[in-house]
N, C-alpha and C positions, 0 to 999 in steps of 0.2 A: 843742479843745486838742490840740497835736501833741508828740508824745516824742519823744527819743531814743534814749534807753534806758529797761525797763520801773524800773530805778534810780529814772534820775529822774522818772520817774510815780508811783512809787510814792512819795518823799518828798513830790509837789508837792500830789496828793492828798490825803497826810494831813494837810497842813496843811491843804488846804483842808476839808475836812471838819472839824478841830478848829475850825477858825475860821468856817468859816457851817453846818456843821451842825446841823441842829435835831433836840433829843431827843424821842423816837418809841418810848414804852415803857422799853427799857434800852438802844435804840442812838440813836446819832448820824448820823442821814442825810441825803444829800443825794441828792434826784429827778433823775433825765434826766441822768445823767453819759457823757458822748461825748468818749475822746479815741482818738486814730491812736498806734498804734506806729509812727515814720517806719520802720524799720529792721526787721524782727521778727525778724532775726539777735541783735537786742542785746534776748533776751526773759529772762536769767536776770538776778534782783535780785543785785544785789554786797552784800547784808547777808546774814547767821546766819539761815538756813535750812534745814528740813530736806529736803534736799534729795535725799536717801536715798529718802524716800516720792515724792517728786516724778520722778524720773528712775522707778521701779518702778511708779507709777500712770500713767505714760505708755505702759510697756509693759502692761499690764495694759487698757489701755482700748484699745492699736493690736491685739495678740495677734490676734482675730477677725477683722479686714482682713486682716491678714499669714497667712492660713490656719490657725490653730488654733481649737480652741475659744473659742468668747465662755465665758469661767469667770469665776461671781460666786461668790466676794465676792475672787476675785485673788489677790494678796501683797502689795496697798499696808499696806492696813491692817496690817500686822507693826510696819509702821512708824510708828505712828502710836497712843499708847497708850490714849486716851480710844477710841479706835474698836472696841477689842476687844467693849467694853462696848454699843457701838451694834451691830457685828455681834449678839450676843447676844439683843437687843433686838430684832430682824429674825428670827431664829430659824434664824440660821448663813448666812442669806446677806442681801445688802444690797436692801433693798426698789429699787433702780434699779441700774445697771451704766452706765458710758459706753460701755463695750463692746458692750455686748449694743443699743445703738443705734447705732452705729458701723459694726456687722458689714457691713450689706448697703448704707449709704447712702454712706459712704467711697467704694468702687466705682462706685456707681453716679453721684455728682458726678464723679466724677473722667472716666467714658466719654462724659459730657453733655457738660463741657465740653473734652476732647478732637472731639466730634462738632461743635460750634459752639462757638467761641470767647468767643463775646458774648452766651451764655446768661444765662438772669437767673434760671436755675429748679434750678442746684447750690446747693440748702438740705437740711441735716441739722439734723432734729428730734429734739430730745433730750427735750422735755415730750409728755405720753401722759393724751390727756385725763381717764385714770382715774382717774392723780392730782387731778383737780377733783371727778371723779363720785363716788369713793369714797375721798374725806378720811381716813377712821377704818381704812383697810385698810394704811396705807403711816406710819410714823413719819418719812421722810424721802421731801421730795422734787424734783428738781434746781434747781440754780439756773440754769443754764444753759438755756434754752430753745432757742435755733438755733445754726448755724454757717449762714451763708451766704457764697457763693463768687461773685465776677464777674472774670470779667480784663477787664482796661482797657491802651491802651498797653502790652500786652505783658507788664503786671503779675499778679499773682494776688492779687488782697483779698480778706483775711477778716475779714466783720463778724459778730461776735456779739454776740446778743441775751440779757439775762440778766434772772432777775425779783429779782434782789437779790444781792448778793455783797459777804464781811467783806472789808473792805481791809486788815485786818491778818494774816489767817490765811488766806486764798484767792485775793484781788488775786496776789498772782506767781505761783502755782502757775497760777492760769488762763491769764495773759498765757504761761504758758510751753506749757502743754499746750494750747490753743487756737493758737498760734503752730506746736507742733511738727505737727496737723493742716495746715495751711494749707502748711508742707514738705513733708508727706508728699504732698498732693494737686499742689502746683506740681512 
């Protein structure tokens, strides 16, 4: 499936998941879902979003690229009121950071495929196998698993790989902070 803006993905998705999702505990999902941002200029949704936390969690996760400190648990979560209560629950900082994997692999895709253009090996790993090994240690753990990077024609694509993600509460916010990475590296 290809978009045009993450808009209209995000309405065509949720019909489609209203309509051929099958219930899976308390959610409704659908397996193997693959669509293209044609554009990923047109990555912000045009509905009521908080968008506050979205633009603040994007700096918060670049911060460490851009020379500062990798700092968890950030300033998204201010924005974000159920979170307080997960910070809490982590014991003042957030059991993962997108930053604090960002820090060093940002750079290093971006000098790869500066050096070869047609690399197939600028991938950033966001999942850390501890998370499998030591389940009972971590209350939260990413959905995001990669970003990987190939230019083609002159292009810069970003595929990411995810192991699960709400379409209603995370669909845009990813399409937009997965999109503002994929700027920041082109």
């Amino acid at each position: 499936m290809e978009f045009k803006t993450t808009t209209e993905a995000y309405l065509k998705l949720s019909r489609k998941v209203r309509e051929q999702g099958l219930l899976e505990a308390k959610t409704r999902e659908i397996l193997n879902v693959n669509f293209v941002l044609a554009d990923p200029s047109q990555n912000l949704l045009l509905l009521r979003k908080n968008w506050k936390w979205a633009f603040q969690e994007v700096f918060d996760r670049m911060s460490s690229v851009l020379g500062y400190d990798a700092y968890n648990p950030g300033l998204a979560w201010k924005y974000r009121t159920n979170w307080n209560k997960k910070l809490q629950k982590e014991g003042g900082t957030f059991d993962y950071s997108y930053g604090e994997h960002y820090c060093h692999q940002v750079g290093a895709a971006i000098k790869l495929l500066k050096k070869q253009k047609t690399h197939r090996e600028a991938i950033i790993t966001v999942w850390n196998k501890q998370y499998l090994l030591d389940m009972s240690q971590y209350q939260r753990r990413p959905c995001t698993l990669q970003l990987h990077f190939l230019i083609r024609s002159k292009k810069l694509h970003c595929f990411v790989y995810m192991r699960t993600n709400d379409l209603v509460n995370l669909l845009p916010y990813d399409i937009f902070h997965h999109s503002f990475v994929q700027f920041f590296i082109a």
